[in-house]
ZAVEX-845896 format. One line per 3 residues: number of its first residue (from 1); their letters; for each residue x, y, z of C-alpha. Coordinates in nm, 3 decimals, padded with zeros to 5 digits. Each point is the difference from the previous one (the first is absolute). Example, Ala and Ser with C-alpha at 12.3 -4.5 7.8 and 13.67 -1.06 7.14 Angstrom:
<sites>
1) AS) 01.230:-00.450:00.780 ~ 00.137:00.344:-00.066
</sites>
This chain:
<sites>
1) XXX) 06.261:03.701:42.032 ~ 00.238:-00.095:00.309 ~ 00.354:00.100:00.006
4) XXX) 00.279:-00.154:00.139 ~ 00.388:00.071:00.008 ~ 00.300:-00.240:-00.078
7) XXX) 00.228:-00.096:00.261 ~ 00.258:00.264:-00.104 ~ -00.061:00.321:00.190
10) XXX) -00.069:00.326:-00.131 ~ 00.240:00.201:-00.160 ~ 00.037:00.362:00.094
13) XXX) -00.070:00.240:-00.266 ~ 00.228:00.224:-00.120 ~ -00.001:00.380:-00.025
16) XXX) -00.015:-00.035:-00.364 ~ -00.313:-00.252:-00.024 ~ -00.234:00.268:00.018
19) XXX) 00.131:00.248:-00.248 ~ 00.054:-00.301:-00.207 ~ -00.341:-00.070:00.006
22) XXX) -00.140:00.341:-00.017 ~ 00.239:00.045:-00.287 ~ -00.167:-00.317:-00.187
25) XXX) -00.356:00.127:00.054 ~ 00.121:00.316:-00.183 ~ 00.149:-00.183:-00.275
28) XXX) -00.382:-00.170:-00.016 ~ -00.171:00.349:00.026 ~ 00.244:00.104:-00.340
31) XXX) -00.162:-00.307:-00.190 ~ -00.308:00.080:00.080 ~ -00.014:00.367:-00.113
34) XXX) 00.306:-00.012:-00.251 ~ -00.254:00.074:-00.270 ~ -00.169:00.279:00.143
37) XXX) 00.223:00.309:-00.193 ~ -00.087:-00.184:-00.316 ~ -00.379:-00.127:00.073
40) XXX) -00.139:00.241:-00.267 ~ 00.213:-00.074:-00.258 ~ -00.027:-00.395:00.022
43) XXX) -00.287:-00.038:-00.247 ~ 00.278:00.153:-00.260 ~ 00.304:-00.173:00.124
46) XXX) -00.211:-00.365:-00.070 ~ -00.232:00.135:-00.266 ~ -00.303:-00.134:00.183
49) XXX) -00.349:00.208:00.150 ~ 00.042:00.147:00.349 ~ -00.250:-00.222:00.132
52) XXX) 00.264:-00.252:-00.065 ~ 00.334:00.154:00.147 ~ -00.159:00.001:00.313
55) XXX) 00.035:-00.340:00.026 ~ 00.382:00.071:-00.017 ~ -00.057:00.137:00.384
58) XXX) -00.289:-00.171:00.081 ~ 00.125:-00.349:-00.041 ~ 00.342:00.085:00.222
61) XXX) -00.274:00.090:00.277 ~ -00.217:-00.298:-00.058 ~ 00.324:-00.256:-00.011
64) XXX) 00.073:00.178:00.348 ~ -00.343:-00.078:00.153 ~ 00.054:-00.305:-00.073
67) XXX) 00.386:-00.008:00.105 ~ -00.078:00.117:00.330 ~ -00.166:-00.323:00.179
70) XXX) 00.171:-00.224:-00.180 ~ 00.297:00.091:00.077 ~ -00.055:00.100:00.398
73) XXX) -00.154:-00.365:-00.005 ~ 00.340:-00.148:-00.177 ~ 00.203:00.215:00.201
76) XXX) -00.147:-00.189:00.327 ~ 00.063:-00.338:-00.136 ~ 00.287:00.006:-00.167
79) XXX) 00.185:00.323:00.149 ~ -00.057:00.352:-00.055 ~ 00.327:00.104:-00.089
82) XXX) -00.031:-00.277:-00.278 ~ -00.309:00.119:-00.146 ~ 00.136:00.373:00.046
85) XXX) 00.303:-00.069:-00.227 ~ -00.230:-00.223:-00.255 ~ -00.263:00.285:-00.045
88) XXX) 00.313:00.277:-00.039 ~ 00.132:-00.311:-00.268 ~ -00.341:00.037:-00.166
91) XXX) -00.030:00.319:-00.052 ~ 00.336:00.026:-00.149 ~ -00.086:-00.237:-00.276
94) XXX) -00.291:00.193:-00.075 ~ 00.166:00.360:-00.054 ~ 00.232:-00.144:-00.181
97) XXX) -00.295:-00.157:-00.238 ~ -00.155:00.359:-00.047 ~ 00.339:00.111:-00.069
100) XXX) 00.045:-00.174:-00.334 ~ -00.382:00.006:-00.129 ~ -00.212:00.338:-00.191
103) XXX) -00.291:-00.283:-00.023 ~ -00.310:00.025:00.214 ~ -00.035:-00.340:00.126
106) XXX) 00.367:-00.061:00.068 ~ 00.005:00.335:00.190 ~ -00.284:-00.149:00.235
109) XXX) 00.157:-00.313:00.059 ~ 00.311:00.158:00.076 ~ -00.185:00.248:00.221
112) XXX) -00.226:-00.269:00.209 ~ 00.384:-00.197:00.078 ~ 00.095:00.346:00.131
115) XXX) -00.311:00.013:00.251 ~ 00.091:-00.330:00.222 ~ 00.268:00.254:00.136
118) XXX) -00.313:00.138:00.196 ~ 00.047:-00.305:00.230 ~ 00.289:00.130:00.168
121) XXX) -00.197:00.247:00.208 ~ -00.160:-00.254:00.268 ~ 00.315:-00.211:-00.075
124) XXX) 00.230:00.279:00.141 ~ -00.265:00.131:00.293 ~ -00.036:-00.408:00.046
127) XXX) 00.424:-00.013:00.047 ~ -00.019:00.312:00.237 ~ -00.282:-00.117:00.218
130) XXX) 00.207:-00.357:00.020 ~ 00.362:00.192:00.087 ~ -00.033:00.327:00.155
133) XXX) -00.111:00.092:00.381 ~ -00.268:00.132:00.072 ~ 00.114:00.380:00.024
136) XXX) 00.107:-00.017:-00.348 ~ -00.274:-00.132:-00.157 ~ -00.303:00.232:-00.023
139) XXX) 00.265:00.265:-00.213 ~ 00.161:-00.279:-00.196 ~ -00.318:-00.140:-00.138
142) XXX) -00.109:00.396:-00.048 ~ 00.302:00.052:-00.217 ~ -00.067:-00.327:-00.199
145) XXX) -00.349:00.084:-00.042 ~ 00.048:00.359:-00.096 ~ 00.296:-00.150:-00.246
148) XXX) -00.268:-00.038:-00.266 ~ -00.071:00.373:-00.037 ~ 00.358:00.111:00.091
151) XXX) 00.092:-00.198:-00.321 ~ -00.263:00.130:-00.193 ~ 00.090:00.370:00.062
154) XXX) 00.371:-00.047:-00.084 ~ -00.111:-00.209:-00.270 ~ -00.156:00.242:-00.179
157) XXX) 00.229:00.265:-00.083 ~ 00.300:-00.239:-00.050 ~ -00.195:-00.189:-00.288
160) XXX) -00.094:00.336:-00.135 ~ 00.356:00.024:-00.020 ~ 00.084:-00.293:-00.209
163) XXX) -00.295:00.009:-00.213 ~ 00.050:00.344:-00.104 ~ 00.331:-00.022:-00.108
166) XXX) 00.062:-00.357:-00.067 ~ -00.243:-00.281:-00.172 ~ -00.291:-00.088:00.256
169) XXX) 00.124:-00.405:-00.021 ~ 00.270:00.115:00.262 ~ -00.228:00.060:00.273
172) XXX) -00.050:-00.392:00.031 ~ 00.409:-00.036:-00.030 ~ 00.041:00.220:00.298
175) XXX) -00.330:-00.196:00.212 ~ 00.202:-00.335:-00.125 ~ 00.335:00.167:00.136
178) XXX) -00.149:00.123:00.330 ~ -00.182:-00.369:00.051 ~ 00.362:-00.140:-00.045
181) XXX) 00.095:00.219:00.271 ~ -00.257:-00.076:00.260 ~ 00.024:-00.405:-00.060
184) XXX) 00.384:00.087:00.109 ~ -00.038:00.199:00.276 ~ -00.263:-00.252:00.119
187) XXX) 00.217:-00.270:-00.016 ~ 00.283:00.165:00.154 ~ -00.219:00.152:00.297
190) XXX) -00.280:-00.154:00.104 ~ -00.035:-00.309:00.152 ~ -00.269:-00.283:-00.042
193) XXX) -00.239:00.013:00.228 ~ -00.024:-00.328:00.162 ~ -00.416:00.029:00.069
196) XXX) -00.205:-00.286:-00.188 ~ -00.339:-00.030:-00.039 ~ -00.170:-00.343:-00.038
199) XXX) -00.188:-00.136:-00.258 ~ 00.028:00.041:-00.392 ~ -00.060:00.266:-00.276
202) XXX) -00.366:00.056:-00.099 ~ 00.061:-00.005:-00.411 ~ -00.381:-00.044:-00.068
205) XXX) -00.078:00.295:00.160 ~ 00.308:00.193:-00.155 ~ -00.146:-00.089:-00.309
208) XXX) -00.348:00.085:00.082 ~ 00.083:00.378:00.142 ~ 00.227:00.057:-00.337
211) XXX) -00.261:-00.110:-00.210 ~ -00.300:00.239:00.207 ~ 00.190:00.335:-00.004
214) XXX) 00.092:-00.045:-00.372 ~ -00.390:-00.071:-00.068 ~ -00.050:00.313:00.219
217) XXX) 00.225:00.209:-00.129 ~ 00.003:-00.045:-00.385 ~ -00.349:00.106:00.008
220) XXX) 00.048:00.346:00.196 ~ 00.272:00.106:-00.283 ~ -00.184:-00.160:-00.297
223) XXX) -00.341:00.122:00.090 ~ 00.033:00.268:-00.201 ~ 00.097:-00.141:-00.326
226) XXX) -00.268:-00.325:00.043 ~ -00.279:00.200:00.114 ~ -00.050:00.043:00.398
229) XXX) -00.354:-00.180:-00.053 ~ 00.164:-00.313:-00.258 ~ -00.062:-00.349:00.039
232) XXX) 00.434:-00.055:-00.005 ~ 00.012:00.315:00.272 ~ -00.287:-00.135:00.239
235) XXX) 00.071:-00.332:-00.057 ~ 00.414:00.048:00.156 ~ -00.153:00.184:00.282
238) XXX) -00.233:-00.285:00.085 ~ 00.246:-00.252:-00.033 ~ 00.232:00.209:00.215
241) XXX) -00.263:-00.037:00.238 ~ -00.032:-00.363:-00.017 ~ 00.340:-00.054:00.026
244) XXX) 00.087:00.195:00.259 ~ -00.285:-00.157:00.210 ~ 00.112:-00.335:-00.097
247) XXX) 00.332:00.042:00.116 ~ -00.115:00.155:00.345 ~ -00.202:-00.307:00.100
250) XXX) 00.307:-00.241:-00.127 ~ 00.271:00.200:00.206 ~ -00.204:-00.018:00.306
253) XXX) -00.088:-00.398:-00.009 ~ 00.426:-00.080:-00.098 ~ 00.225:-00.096:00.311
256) XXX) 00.278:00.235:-00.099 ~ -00.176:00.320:-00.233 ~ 00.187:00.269:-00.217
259) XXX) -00.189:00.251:00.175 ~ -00.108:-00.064:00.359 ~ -00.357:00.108:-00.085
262) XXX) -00.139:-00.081:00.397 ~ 00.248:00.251:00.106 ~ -00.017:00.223:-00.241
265) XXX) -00.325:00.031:00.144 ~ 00.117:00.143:00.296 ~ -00.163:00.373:00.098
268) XXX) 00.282:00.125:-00.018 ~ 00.234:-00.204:-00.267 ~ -00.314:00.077:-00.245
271) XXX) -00.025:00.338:00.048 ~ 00.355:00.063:-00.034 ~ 00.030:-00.174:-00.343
274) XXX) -00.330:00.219:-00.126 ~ 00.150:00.302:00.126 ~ 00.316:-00.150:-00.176
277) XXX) -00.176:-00.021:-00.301 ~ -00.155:00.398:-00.034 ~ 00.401:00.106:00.098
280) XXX) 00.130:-00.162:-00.289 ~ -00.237:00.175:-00.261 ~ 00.088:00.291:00.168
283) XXX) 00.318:-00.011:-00.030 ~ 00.030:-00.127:-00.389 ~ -00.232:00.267:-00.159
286) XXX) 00.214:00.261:00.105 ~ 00.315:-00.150:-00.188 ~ -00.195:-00.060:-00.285
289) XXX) -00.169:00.373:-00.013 ~ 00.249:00.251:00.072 ~ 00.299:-00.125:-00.240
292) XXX) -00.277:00.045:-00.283 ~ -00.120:00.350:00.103 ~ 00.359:00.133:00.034
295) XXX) 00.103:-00.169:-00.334 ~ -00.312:00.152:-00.183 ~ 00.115:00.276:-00.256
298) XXX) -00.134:00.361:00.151 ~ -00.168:00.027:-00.358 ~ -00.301:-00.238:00.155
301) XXX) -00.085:00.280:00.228 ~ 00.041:-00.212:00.333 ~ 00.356:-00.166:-00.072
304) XXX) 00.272:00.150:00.165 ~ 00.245:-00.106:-00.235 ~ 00.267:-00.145:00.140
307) XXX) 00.286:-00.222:-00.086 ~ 00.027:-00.374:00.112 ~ 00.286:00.067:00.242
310) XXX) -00.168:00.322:00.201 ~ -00.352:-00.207:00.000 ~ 00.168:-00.261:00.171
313) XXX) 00.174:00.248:00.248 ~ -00.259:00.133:00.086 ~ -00.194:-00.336:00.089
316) XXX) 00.267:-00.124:00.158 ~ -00.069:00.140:00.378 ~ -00.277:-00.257:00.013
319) XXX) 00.257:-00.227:00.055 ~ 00.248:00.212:00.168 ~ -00.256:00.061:00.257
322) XXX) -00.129:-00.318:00.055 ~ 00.365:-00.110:00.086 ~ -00.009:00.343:00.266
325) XXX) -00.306:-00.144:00.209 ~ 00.131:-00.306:00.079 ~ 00.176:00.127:00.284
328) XXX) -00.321:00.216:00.079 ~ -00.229:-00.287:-00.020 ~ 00.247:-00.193:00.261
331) XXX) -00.105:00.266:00.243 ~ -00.393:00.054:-00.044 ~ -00.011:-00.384:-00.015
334) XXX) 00.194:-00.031:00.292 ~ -00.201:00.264:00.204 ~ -00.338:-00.057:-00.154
337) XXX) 00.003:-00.341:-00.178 ~ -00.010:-00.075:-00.372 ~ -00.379:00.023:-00.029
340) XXX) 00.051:00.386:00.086 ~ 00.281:00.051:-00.247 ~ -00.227:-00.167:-00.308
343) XXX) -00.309:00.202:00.055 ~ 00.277:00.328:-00.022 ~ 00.133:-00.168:-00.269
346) XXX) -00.316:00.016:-00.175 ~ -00.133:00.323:00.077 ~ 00.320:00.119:-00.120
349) XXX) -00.034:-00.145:-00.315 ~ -00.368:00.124:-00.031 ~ 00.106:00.338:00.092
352) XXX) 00.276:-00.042:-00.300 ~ -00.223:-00.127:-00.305 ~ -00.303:00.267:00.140
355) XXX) 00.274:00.268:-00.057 ~ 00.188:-00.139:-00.284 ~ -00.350:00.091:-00.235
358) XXX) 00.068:00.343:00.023 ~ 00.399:-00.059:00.010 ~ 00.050:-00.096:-00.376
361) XXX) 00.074:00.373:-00.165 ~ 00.366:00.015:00.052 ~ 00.363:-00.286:00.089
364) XXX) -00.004:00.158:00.361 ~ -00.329:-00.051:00.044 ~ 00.031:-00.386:-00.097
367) XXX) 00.293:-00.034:00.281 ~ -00.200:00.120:00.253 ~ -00.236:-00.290:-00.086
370) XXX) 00.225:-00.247:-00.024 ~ 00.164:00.104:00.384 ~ -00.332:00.022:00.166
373) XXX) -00.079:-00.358:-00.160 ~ 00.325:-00.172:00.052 ~ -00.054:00.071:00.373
376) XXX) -00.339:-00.104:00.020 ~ 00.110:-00.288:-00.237 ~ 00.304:-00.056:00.214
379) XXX) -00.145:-00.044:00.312 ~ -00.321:-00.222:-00.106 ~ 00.239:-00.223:-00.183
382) XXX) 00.214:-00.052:00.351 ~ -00.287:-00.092:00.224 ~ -00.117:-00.299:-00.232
385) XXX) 00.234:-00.230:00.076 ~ 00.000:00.133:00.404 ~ -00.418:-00.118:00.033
388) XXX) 00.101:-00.356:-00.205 ~ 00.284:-00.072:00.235 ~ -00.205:00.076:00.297
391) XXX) -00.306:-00.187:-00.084 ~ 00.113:-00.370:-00.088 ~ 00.237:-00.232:00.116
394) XXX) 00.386:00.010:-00.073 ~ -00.057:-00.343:-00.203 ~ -00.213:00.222:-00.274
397) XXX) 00.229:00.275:00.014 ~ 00.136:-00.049:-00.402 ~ -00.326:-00.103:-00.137
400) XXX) -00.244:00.273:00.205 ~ 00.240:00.253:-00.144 ~ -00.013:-00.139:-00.337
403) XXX) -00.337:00.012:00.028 ~ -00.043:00.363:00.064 ~ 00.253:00.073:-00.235
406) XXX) -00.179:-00.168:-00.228 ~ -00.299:00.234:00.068 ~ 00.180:00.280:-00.054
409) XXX) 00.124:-00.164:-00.331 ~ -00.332:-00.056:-00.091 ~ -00.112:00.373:00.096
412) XXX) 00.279:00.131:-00.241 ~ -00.100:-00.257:-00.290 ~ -00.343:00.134:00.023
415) XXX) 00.139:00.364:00.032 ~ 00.201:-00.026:-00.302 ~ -00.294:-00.189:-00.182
418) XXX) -00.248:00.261:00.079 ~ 00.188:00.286:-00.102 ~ 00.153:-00.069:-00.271
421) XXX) -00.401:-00.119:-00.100 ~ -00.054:00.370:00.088 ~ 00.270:00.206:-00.143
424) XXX) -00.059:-00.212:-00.309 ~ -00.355:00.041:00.001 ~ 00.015:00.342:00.060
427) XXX) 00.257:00.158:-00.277 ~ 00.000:00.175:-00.287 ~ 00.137:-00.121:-00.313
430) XXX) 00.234:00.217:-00.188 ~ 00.143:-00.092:-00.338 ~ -00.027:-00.403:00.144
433) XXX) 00.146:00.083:00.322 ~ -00.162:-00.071:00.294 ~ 00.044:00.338:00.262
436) XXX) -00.125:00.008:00.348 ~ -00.256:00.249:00.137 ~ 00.015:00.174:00.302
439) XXX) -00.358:-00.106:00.032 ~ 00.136:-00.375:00.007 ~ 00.286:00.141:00.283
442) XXX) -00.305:00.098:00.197 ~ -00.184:-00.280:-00.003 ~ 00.301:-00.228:00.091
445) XXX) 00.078:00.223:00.289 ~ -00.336:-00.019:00.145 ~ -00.019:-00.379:-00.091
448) XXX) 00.308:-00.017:00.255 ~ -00.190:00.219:00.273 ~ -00.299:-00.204:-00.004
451) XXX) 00.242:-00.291:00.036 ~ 00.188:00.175:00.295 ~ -00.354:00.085:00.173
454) XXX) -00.114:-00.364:-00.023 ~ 00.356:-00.059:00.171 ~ -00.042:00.192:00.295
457) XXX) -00.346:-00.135:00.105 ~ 00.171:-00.326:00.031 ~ 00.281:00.113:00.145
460) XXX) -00.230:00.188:00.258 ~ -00.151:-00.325:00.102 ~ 00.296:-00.188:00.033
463) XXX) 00.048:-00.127:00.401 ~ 00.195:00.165:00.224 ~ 00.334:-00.126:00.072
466) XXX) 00.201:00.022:00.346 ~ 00.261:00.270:-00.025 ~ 00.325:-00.138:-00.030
469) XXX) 00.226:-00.064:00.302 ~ 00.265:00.260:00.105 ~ 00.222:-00.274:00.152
472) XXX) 00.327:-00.051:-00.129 ~ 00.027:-00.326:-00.205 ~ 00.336:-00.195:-00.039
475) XXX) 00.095:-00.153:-00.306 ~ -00.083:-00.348:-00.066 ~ 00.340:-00.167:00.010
478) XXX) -00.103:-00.376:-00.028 ~ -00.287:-00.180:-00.126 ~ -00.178:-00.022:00.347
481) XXX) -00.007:00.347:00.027 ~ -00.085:00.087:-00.362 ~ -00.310:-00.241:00.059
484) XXX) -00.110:00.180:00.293 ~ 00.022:00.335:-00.159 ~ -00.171:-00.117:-00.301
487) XXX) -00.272:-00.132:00.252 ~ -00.010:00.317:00.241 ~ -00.107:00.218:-00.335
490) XXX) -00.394:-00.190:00.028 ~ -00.110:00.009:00.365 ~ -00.227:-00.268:-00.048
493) XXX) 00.156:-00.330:00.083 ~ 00.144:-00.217:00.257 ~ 00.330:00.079:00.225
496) XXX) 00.178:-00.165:00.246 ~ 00.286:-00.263:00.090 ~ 00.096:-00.301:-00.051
499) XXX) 00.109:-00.219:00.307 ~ 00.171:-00.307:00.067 ~ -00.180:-00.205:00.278
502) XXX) 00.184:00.165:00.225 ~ -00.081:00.337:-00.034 ~ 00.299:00.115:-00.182
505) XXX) -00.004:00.182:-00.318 ~ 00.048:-00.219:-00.357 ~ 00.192:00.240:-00.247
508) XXX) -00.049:-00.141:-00.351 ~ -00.315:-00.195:00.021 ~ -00.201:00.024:-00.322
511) XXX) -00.390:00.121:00.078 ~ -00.236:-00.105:-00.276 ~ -00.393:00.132:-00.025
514) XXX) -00.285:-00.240:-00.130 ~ -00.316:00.155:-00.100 ~ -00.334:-00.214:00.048
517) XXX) 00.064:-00.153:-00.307 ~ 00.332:-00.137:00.106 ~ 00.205:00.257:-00.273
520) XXX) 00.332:00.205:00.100 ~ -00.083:00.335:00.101 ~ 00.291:00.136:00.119
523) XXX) 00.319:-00.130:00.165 ~ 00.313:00.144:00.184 ~ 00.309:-00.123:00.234
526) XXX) 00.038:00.109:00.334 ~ 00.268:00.293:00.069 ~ 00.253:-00.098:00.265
529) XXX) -00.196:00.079:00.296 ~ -00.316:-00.221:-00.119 ~ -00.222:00.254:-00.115
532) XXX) -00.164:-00.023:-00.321 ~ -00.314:00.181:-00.179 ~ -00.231:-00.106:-00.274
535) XXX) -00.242:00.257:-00.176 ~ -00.384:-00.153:-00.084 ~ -00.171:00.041:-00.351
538) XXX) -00.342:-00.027:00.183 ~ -00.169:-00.071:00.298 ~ -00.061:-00.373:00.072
541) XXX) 00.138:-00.261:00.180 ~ 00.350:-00.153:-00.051 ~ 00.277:-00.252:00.058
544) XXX) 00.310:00.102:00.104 ~ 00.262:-00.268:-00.056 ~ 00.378:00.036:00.160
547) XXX) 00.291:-00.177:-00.010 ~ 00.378:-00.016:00.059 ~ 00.326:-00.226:00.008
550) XXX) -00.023:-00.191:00.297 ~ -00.330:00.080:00.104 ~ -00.341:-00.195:-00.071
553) XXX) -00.221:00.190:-00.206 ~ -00.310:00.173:00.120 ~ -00.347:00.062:-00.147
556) XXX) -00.209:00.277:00.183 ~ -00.344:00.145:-00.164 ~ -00.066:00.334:00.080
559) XXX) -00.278:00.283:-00.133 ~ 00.008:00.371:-00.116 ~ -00.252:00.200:00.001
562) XXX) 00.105:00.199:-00.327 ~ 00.040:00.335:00.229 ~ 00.316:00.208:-00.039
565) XXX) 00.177:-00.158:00.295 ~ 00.223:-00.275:00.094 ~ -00.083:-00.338:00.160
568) XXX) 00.285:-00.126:00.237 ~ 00.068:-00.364:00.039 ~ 00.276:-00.138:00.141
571) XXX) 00.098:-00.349:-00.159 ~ 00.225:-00.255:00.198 ~ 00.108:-00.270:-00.152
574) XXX) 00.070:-00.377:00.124 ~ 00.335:-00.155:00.058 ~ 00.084:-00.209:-00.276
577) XXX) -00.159:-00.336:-00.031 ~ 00.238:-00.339:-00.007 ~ -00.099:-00.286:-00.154
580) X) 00.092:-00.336:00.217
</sites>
């Protein structure tokens, strides 16, 4: 999936463009986890079983899975400041569907339109890593990253707030305000990006990931009611199977895939997005325990009793501290790399949930839990996007990040699936009311520390990266230079300058890279003293193709080796032909 850049050149970003940003993947992260002060009170609110309000938060999760790729993939066609607005758009229309509706179905439809929103995550880390230099960008995309939980965390107590004192339905009139707000700010900040990628959107395989996480994922919160050993219950899960198979072997035989499946196979690309995966359920099941256990009425013998508002305060450091370790993952990252600052990430979070089963007798005990998880939350959640950026080329920025958004997506759509499977499956029934046990609160916690555990072993074998460079960077202030920034962020790949016949440098000249099987791999213009640099996805041999006003064009096949290194290769092109 090549990229290539108009003839306009870059526009500086702002000061504001990455609040702005930030500030939209918060208004995402209240979407997502609007619902959470009121989850065990939805099977009232739309008179249906709790098996089925789940859905309510389940199918905002699985919309975002979804969202994710097809978005980062839109954004790189079409412009990702486009598809960032469009998603925001989206969501809007959706709260403000859930707004007027007490019915089931309508609530779910207006709930799935909300989770598109999720898209705006690789769509804003995609805008960053095509704007900002190179000193800027490890903490901005930490920030964006950790916006998810910061959201969450403020989130929480806020909607308490409003549903406590006010009817629930204006929880989605506030998410439909604050999308409002973001699609303005966006417009009035941040600037297009002016990266393209080649080719054309994959809608088969859009359609066929949809259609295998819904067969995956109805199954895991339906289980229960069918029968885990049913003919309807087996049957989804094998067709889930087949599906998802199906879809694999079709994305990797189309020129221009959804998901870039060859590499996604990457060592370290695939281990990120597992790892990606185990974070997210980590990070849902608490949001979905401890507002329940707080809320509990003390006459249960484990509840603590509390009201909406003070549950929500007292979840709310998750997200406060997430937002706190950005600056602290900037610092570990920069002095040990990001693979160091995931595996603390995790073992922080381990060493949270392994407390948190003995924390649940009292409020104070619950914020502890929720500090020593946001940080282990907060700092897992910033290295993701660090080990995508650094393992692939800058032409699959927007849809490698969409991808392992996605997997986190899908690791809190399983997350919420599974527990609410558990807490349902585990609680007692009191005059029709379906209550909670603390034995279903255990359980979900140590379903999240298995998760976490599984985590770190593939964090653990995730390759070593070079520490970062201690240089001082300048700020790309023209397209050359934001090219060759974008570039010097892979080592592997091809550097040099481009010369007139001469000897004398060619500013301007526009470098193109053929692969073997005469596709765009990468391309660039030379910065005013010639140079130029072009990043490799793999080893192999390849073209490289340069030309420039008033120059003949030159065609020069070179070969890399795949290492960690650059090749250098100097191109020098003819004088101009003239036809007699």
């Amino acid at each position: 999936m090549p990229e290539t850049t108009t003839d306009q050149p870059t526009r500086i970003a702002g000061g504001a463009v990455v609040p702005v940003l930030a500030f939209a993947g918060i208004v995402v992260a209240v979407m997502q986890t609007l619902l959470v002060p009121v989850i065990k009170d939805l099977p009232q609110l739309l008179d249906t079983a709790p098996s089925n309000a789940t859905w309510v938060l389940t199918s905002t999760l699985l919309s975002g899975a979804v969202a994710t790729p097809i978005m980062g993939r839109l954004g790189d066609l079409y412009g990702k400041r486009r598809m960032l607005v469009l998603s925001l758009a989206v969501m809007v229309v959706g709260a403000l569907v859930s707004a007027f509706t007490d019915q089931l179905l309508t609530m779910i439809v207006g709930r799935t339109l909300q989770g598109f929103a999720m898209g705006a995550i690789p769509l804003g880390i995609g805008l960053m890593r095509d704007m900002l230099p190179r000193e800027k960008l490890g903490s901005a995309m930490a920030l964006m990253s950790s916006s998810i939980g910061v959201g969450g965390g403020l989130a929480l107590p806020a909607a308490a707030l409003v549903a406590q004192h006010t009817d629930w339905h204006a929880l989605f009139y506030g998410a439909a305000g604050l999308g409002a707000l973001a699609i303005l700010l966006t417009f009035l900040v941040v600037p297009e990006s002016p990266m393209r990628a080649a080719g054309s959107f994959d809608l088969l395989g859009a359609l066929g990931l949809s259609a295998g996480l819904v067969l995956l994922l109805l199954p895991i919160t339906k289980g229960s009611d069918w029968g885990w050993s049913s003919g309807t219950t087996l049957g989804l899960f094998a067709a889930a199977v087949v599906v998802l198979l199906l879809w694999g072997l079709y994305e990797l035989r189309v020129q221009a895939p959804l998901v870039d499946l060859r590499t996604t196979a990457r060592r370290e690309v695939l281990l990120t997005n597992l790892a990606s995966i185990m974070v997210g359920v980590s990070f849902y099941v608490v949001s979905l325990v401890l507002p329940q256990l707080l809320q509990l009425p003390t006459a249960t013998g484990y509840g603590l009793g509390q009201s909406m508002v003070v549950a929500g305060l007292c979840v709310a450091p998750l997200g406060l501290t997430m937002m706190f370790t950005a600056p602290v993952y900037a610092r570990l990252s920069a002095r040990y790399g990001p693979k160091f600052t995931l595996i603390t990430g995790l073992v922080v979070i381990a060493i949270g949930y392994g407390g948190g089963l003995g924390l649940m007798d009292a409020a104070w005990q619950t914020i502890i839990t929720s500090v020593i998880l946001g940080a282990g939350i907060g700092l897992a959640y910033s290295s993701l996007p660090a080990l995508i950026v650094g393992a692939v080329p800058a032409s699959e920025t927007g849809a490698a990040n969409g991808l392992n958004t996605l997997m986190r997506s899908i690791g809190t759509s399983v997350s919420s699936a599974v527990i609410g499977m558990v807490l349902a499956n585990t609680a007692n029934n009191v005059n029709g009311v379906a209550v909670p046990t603390m034995h279903g609160f255990r359980v979900s916690f140590l379903i999240a520390t298995a998760a976490v555990a599984v985590g770190l072993v593939l964090a653990v074998f995730l390759p070593k990266t070079a520490r970062p460079a201690q240089h001082t960077q300048l700020r790309a202030s023209s397209e050359e230079e934001a090219n060759l920034e974008r570039a010097e962020e892979v080592l592997r790949g091809f550097r040099g300058r481009i010369l007139d016949a001469g000897g004398a440098p060619v500013a301007r000249a526009k470098v193109t890279l053929i692969d073997r099987r005469g596709r765009q791999a990468g391309a660039t213009v030379s910065a005013e003293d010639g140079s130029y640099a072009l990043a490799v996805p793999a080893q192999g041999a390849y073209v490289l193709a340069a030309r420039a006003l008033g120059h003949g064009p030159l065609a020069s096949s070179a070969t890399h080796s795949g290492e960690e290194r650059t090749v250098a290769l100097d191109l020098s092109l003819p004088g101009e032909a003239v036809n007699a």
